[in-house]
N, CA, C and O atoms as a Tripos MOL2 file, in Angstrom:
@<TRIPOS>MOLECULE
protein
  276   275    69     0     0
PROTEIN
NO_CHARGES

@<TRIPOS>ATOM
      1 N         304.4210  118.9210   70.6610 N.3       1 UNK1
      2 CA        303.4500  118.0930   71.3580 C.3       1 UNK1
      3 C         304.0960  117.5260   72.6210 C.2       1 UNK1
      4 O         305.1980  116.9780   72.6000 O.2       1 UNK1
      5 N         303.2900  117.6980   73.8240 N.am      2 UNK2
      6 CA        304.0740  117.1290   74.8520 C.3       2 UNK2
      7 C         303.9290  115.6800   74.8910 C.2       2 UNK2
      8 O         303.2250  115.1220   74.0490 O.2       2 UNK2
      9 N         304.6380  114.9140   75.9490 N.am      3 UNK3
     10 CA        304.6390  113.4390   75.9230 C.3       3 UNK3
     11 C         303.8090  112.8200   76.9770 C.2       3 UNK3
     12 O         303.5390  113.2550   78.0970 O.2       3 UNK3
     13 N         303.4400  111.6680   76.3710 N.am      4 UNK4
     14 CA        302.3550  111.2690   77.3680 C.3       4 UNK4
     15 C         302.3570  111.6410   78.9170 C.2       4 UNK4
     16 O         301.5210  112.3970   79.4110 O.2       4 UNK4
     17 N         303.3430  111.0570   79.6000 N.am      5 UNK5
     18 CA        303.5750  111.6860   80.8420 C.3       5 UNK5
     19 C         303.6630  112.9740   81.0540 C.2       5 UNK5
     20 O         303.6150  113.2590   82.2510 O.2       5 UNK5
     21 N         303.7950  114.0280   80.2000 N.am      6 UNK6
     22 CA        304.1040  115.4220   80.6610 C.3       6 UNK6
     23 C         302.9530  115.7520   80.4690 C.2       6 UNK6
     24 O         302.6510  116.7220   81.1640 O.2       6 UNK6
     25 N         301.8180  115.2350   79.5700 N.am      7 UNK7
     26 CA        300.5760  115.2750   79.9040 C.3       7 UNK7
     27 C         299.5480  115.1580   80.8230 C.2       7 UNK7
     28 O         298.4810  115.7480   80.9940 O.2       7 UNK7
     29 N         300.3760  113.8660   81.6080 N.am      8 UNK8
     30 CA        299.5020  113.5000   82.9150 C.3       8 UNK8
     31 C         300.0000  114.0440   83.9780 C.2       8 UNK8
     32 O         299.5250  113.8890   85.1040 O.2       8 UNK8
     33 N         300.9590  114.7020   83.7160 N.am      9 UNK9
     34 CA        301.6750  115.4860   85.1870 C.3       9 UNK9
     35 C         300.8870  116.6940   85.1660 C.2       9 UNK9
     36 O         300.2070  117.0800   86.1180 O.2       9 UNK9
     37 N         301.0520  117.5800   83.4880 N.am     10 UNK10
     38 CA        299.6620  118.6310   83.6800 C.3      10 UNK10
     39 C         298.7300  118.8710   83.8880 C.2      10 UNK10
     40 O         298.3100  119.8210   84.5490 O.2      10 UNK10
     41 N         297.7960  117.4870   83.0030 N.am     11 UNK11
     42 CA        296.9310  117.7230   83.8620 C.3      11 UNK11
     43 C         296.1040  117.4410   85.5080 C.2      11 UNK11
     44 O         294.9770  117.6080   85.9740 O.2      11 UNK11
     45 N         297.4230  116.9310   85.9790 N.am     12 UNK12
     46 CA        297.2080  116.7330   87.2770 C.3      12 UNK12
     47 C         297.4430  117.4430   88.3140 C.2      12 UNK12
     48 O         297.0420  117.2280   89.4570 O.2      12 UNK12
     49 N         298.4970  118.8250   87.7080 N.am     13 UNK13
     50 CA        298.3610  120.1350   87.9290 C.3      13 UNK13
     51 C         297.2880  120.9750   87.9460 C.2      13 UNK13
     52 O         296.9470  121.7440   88.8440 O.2      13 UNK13
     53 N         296.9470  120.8390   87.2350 N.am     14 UNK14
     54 CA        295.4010  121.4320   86.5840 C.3      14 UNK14
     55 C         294.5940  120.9930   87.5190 C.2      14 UNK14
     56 O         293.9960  121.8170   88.2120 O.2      14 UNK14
     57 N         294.4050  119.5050   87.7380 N.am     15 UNK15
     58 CA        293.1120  119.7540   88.7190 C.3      15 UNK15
     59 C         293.3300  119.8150   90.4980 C.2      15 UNK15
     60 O         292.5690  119.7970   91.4660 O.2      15 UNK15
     61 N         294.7800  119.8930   90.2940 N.am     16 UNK16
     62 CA        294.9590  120.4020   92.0740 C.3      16 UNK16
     63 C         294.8850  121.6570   92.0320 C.2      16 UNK16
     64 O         294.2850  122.0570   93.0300 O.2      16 UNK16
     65 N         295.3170  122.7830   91.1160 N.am     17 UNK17
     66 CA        294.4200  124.3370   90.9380 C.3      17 UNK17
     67 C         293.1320  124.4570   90.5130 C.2      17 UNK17
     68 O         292.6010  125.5340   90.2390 O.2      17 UNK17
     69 N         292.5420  123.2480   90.4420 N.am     18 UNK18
     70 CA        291.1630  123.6350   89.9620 C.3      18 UNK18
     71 C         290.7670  124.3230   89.0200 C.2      18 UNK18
     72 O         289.6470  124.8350   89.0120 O.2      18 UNK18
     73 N         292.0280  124.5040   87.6210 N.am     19 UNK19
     74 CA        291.6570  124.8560   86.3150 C.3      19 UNK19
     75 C         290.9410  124.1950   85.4590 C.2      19 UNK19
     76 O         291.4820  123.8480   84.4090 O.2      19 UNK19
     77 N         289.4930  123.8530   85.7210 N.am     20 UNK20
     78 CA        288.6040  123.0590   84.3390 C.3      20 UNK20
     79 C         289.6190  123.4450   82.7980 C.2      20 UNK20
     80 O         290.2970  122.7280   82.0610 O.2      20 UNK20
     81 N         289.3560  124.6590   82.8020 N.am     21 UNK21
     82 CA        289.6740  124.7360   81.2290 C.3      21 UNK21
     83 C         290.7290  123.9410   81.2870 C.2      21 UNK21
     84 O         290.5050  122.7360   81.4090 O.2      21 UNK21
     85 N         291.6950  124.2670   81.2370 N.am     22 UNK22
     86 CA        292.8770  123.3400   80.9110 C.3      22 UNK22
     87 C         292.9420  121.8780   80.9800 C.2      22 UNK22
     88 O         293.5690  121.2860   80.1000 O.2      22 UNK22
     89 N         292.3050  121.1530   82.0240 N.am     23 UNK23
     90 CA        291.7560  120.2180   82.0920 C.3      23 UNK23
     91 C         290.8790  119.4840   80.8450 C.2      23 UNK23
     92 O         290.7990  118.3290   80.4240 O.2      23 UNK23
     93 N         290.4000  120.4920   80.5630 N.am     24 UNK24
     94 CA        289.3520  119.8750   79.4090 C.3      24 UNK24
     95 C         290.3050  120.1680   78.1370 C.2      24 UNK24
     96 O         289.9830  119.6330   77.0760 O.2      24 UNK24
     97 N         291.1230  120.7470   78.1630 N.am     25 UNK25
     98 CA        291.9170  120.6610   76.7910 C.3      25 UNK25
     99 C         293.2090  119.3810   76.8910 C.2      25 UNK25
    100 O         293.3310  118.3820   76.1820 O.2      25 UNK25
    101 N         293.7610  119.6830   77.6270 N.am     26 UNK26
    102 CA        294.8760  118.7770   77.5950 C.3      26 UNK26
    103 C         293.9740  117.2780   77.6650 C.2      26 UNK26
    104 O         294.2400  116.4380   76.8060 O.2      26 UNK26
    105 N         292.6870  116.9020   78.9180 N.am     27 UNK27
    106 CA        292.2190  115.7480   78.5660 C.3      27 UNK27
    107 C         292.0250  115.4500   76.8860 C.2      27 UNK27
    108 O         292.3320  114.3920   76.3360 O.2      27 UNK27
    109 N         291.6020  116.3160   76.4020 N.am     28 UNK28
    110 CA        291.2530  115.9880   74.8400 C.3      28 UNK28
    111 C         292.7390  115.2320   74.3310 C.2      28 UNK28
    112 O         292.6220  114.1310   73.7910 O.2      28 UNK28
    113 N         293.6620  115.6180   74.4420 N.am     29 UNK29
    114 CA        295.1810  115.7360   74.0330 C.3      29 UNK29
    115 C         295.8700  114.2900   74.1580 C.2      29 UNK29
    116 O         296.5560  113.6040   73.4000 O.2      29 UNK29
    117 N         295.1910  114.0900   75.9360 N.am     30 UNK30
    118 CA        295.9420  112.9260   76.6550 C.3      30 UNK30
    119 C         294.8900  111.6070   75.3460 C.2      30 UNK30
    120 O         295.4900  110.8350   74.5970 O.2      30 UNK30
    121 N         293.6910  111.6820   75.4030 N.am     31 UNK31
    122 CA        292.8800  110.8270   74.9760 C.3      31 UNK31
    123 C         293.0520  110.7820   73.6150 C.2      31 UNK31
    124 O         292.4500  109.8720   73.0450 O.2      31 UNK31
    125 N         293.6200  111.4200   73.0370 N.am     32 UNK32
    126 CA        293.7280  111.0960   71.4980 C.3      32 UNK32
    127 C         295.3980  110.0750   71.6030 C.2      32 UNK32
    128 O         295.5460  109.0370   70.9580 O.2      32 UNK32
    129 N         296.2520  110.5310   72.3310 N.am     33 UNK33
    130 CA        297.5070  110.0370   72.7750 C.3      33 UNK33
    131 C         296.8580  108.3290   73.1580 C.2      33 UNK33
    132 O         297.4030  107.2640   72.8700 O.2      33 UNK33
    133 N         295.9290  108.4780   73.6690 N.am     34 UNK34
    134 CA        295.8550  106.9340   74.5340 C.3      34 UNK34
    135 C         295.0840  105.9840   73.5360 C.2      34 UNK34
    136 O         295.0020  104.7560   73.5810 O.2      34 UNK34
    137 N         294.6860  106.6270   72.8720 N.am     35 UNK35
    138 CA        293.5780  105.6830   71.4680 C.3      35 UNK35
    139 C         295.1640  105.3560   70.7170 C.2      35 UNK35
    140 O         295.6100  104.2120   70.7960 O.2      35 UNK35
    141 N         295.8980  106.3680   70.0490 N.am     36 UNK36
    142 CA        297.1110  106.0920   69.0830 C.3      36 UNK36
    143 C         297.8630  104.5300   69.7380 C.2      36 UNK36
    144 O         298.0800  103.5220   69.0660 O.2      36 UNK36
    145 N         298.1150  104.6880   71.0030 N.am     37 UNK37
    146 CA        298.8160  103.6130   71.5480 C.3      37 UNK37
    147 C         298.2890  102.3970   72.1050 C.2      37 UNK37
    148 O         298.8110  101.6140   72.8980 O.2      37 UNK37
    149 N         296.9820  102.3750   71.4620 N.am     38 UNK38
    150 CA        296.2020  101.2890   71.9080 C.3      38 UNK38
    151 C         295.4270  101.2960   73.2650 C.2      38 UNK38
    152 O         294.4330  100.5790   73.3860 O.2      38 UNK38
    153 N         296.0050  102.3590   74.6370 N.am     39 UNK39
    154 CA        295.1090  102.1990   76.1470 C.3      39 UNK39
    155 C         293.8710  102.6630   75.5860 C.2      39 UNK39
    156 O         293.4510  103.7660   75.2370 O.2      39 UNK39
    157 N         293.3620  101.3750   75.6040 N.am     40 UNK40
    158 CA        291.5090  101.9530   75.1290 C.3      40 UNK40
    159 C         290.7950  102.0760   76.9660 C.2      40 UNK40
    160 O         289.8340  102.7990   77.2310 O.2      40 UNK40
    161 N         291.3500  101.4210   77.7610 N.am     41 UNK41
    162 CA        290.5200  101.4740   79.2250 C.3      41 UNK41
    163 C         291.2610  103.0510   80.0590 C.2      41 UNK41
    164 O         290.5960  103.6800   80.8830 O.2      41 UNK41
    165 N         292.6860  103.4740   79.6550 N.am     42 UNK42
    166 CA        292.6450  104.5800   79.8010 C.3      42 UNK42
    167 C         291.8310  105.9050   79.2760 C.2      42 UNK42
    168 O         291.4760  106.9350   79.8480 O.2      42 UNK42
    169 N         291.6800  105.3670   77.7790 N.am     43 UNK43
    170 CA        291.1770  106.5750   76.7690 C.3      43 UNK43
    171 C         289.9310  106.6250   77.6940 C.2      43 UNK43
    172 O         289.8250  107.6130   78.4220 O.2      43 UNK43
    173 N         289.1250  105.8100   77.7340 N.am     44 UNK44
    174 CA        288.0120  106.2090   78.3390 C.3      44 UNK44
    175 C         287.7880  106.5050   79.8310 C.2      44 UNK44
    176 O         286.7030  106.9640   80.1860 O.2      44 UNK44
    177 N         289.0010  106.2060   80.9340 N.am     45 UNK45
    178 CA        288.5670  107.1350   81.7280 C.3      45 UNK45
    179 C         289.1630  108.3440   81.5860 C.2      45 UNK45
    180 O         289.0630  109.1710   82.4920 O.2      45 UNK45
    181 N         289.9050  108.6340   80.3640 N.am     46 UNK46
    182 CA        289.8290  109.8630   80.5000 C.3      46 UNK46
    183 C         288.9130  110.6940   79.6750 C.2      46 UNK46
    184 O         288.8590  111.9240   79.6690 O.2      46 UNK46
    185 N         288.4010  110.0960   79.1770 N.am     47 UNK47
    186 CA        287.1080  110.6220   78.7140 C.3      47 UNK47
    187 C         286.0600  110.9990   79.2950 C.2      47 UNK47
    188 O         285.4020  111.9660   78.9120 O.2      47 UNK47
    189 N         285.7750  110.2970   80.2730 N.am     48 UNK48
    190 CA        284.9970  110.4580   81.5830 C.3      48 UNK48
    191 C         285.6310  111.3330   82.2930 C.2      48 UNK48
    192 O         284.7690  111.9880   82.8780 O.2      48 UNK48
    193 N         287.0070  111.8270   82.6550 N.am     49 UNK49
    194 CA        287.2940  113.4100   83.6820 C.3      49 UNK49
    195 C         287.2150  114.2270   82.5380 C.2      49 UNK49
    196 O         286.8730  115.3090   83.0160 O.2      49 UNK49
    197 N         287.3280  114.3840   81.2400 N.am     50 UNK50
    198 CA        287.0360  115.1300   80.5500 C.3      50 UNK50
    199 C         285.5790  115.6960   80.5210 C.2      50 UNK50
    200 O         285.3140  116.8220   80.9430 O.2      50 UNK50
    201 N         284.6780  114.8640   80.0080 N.am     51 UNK51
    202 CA        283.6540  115.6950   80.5370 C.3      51 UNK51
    203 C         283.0120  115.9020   82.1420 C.2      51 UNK51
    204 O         281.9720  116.5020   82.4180 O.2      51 UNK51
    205 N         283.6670  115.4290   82.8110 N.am     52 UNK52
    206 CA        283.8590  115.5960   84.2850 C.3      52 UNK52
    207 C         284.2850  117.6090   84.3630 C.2      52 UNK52
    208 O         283.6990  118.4710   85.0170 O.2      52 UNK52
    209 N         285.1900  117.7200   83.6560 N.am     53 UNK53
    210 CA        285.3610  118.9020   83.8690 C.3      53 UNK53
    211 C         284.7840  119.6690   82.7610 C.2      53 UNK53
    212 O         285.5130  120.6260   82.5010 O.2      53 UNK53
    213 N         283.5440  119.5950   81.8620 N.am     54 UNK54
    214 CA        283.4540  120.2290   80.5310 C.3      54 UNK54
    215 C         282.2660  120.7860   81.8320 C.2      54 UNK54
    216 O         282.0180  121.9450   82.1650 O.2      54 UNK54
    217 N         281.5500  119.1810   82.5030 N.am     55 UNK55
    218 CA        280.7100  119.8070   83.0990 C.3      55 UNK55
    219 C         280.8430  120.6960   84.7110 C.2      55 UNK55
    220 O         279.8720  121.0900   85.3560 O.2      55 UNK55
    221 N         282.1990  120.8490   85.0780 N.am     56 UNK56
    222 CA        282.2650  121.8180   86.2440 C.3      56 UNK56
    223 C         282.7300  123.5720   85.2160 C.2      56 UNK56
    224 O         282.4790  124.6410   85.7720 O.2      56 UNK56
    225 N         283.1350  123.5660   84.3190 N.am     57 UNK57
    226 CA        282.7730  124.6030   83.3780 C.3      57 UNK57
    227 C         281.6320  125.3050   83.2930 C.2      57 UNK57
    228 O         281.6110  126.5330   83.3870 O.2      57 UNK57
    229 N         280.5090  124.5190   83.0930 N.am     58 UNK58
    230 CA        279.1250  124.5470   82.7250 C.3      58 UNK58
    231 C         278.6400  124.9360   84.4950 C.2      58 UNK58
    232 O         278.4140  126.0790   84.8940 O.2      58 UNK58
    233 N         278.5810  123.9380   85.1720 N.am     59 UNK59
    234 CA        277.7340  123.9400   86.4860 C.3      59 UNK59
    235 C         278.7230  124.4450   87.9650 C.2      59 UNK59
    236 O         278.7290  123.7090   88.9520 O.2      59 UNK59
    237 N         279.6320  125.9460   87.9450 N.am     60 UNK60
    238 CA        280.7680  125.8880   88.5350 C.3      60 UNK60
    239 C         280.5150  125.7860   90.3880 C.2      60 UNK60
    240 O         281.2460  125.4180   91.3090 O.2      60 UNK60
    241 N         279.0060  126.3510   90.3120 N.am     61 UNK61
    242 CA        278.5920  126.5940   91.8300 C.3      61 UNK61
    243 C         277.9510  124.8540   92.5210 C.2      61 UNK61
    244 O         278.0460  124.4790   93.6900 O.2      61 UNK61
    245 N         277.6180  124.4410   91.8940 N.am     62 UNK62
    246 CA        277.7990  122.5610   91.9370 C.3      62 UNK62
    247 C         278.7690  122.1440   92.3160 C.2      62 UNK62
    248 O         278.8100  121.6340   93.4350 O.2      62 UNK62
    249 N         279.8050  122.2130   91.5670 N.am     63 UNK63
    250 CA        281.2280  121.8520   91.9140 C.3      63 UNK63
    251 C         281.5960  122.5610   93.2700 C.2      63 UNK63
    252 O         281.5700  121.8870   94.3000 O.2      63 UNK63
    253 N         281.8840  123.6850   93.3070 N.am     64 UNK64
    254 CA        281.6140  124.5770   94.6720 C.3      64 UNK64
    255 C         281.1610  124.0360   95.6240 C.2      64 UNK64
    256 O         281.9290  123.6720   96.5150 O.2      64 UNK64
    257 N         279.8090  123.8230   95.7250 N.am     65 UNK65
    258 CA        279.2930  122.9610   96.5270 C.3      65 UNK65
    259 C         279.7270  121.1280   96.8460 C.2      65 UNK65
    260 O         279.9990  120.7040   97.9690 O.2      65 UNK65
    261 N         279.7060  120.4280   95.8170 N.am     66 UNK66
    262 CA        280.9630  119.4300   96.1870 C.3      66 UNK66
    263 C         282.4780  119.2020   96.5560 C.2      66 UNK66
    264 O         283.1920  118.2570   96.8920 O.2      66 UNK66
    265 N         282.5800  120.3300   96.3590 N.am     67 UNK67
    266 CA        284.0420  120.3950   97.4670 C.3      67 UNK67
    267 C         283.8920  121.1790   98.3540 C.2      67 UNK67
    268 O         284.9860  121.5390   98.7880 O.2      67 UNK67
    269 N         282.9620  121.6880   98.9100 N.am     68 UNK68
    270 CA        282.8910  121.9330  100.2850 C.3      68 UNK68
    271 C         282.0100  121.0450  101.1250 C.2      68 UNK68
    272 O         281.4470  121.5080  102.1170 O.2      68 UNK68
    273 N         281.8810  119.8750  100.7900 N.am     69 UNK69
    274 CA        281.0980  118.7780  101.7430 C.3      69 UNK69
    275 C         282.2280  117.7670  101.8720 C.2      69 UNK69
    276 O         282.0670  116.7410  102.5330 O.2      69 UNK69
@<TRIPOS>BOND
     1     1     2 1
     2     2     3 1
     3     3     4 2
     4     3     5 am
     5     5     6 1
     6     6     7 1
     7     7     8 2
     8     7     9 am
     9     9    10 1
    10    10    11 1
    11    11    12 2
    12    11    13 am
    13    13    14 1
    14    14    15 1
    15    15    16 2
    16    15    17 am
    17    17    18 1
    18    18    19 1
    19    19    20 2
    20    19    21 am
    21    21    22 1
    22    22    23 1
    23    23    24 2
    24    23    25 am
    25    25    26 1
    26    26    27 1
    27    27    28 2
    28    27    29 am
    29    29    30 1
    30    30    31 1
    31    31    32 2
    32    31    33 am
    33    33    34 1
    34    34    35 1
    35    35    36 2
    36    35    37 am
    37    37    38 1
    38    38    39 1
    39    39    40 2
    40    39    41 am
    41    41    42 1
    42    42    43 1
    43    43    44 2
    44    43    45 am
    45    45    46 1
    46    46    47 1
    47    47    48 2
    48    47    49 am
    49    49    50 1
    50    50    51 1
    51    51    52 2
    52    51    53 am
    53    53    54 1
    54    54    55 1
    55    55    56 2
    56    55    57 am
    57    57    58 1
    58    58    59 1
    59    59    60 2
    60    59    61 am
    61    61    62 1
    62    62    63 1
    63    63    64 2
    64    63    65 am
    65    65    66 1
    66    66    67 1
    67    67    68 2
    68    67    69 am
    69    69    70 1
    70    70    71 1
    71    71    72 2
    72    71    73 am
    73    73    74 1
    74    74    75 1
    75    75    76 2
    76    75    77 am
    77    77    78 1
    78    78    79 1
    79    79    80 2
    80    79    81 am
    81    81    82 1
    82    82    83 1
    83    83    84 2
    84    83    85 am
    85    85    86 1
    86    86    87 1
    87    87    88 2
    88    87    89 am
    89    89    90 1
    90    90    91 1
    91    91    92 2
    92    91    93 am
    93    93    94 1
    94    94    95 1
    95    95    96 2
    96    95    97 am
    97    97    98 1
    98    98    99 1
    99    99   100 2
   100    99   101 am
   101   101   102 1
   102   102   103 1
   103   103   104 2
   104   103   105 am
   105   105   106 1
   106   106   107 1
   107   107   108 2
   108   107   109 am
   109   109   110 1
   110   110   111 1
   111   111   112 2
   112   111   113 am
   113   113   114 1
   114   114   115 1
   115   115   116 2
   116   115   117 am
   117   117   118 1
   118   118   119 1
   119   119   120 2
   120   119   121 am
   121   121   122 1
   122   122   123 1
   123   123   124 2
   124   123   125 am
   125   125   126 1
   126   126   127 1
   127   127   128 2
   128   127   129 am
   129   129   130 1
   130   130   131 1
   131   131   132 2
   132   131   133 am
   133   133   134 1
   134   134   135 1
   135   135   136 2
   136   135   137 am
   137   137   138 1
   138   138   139 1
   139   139   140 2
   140   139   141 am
   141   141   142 1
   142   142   143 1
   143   143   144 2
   144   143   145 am
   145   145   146 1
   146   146   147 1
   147   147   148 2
   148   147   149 am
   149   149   150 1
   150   150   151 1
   151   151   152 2
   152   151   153 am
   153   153   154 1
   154   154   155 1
   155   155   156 2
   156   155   157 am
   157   157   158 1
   158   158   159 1
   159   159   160 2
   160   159   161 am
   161   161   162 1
   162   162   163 1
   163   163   164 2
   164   163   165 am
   165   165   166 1
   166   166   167 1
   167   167   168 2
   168   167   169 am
   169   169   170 1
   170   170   171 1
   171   171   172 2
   172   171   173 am
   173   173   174 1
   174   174   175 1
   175   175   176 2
   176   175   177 am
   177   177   178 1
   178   178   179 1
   179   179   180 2
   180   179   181 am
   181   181   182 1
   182   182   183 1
   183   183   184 2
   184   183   185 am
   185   185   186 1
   186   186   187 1
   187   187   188 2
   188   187   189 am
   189   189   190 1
   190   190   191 1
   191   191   192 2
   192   191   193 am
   193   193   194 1
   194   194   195 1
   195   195   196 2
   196   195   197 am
   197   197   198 1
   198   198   199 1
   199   199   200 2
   200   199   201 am
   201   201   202 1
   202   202   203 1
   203   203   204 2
   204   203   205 am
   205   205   206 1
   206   206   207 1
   207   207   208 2
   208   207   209 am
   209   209   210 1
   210   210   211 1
   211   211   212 2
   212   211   213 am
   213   213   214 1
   214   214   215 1
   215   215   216 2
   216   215   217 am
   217   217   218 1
   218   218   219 1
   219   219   220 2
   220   219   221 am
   221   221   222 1
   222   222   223 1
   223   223   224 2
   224   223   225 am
   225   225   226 1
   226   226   227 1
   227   227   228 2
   228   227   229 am
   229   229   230 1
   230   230   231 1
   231   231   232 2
   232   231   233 am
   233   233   234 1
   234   234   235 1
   235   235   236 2
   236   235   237 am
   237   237   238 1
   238   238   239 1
   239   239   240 2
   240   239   241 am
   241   241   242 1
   242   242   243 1
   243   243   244 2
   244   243   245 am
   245   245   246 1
   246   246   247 1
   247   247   248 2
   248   247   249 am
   249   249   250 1
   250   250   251 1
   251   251   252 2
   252   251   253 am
   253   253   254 1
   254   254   255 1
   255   255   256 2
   256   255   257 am
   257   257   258 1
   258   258   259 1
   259   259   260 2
   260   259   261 am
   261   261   262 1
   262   262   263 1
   263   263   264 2
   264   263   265 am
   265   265   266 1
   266   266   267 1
   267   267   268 2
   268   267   269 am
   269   269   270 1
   270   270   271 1
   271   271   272 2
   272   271   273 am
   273   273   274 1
   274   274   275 1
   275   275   276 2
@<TRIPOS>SUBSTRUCTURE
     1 UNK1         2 RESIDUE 1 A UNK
     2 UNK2         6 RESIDUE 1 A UNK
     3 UNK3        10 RESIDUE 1 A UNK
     4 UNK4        14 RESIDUE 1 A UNK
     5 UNK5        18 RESIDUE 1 A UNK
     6 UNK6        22 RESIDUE 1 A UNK
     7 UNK7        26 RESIDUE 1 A UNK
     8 UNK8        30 RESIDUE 1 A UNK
     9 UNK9        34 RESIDUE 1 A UNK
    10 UNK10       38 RESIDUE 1 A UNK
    11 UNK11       42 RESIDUE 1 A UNK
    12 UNK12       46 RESIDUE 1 A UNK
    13 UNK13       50 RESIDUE 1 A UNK
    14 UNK14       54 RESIDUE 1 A UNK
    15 UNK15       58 RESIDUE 1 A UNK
    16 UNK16       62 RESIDUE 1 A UNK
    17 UNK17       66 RESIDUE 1 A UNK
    18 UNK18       70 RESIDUE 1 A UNK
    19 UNK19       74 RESIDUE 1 A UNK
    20 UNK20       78 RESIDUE 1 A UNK
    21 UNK21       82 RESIDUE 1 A UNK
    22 UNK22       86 RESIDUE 1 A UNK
    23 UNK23       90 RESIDUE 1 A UNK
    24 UNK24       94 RESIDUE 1 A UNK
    25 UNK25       98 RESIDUE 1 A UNK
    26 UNK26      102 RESIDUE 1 A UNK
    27 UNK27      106 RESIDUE 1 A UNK
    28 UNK28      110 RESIDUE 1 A UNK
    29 UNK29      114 RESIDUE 1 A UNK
    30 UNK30      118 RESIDUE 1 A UNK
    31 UNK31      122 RESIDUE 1 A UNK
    32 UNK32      126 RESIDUE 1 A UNK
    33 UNK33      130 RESIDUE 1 A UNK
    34 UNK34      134 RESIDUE 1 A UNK
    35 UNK35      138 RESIDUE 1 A UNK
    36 UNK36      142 RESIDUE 1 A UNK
    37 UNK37      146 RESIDUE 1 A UNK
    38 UNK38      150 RESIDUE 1 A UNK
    39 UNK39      154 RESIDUE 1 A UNK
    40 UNK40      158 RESIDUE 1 A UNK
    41 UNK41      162 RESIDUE 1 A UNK
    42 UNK42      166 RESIDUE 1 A UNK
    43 UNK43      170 RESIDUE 1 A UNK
    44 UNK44      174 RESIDUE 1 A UNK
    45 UNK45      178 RESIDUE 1 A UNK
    46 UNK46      182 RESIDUE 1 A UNK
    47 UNK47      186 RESIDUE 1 A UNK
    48 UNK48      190 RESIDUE 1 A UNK
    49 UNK49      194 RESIDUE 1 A UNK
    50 UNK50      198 RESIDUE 1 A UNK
    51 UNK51      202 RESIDUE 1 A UNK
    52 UNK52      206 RESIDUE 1 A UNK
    53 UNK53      210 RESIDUE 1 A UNK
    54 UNK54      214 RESIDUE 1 A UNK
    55 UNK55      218 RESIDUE 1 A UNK
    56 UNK56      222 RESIDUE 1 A UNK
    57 UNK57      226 RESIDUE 1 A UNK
    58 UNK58      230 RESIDUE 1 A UNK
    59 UNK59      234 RESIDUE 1 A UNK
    60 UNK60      238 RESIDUE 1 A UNK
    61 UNK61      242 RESIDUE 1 A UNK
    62 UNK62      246 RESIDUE 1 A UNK
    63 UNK63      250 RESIDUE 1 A UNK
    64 UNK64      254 RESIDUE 1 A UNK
    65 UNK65      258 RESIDUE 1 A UNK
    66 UNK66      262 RESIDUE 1 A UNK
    67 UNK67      266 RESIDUE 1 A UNK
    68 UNK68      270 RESIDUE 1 A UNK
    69 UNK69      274 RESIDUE 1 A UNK
């Protein structure tokens, strides 16, 4: 299991390549990590880029279109 920080370094990798998937897995990962240690105001924003990216998965030409404006 990686460690909290090697978590947030990935997935912060992840979304400067613009890999949703991975994004949406490791968020799952980071957020179970942040409930165990009590960050309940982290857990939930990362709960929120989590499905942030479940839904650029789902809607990819949306996203497309918001990063090119």
């Amino acid at each position: 299991m990686e460690t909290f920080d090697e978590l947030v370094d990935a997935i912060n990798v992840a979304l400067d390549a613009g890999d949703w998937g991975t994004v949406v897995l490791l968020t799952g990962s980071l957020y179970q990590e942040a409930v165990a240690v009590g960050e309940t105001d982290l857990a939930a924003l990362v709960e929120d880029l989590h499905c942030i990216a479940q839904d650029a998965l789902v809607r990819p030409l949306v996203v497309a279109k918001v990063l090119e404006s």
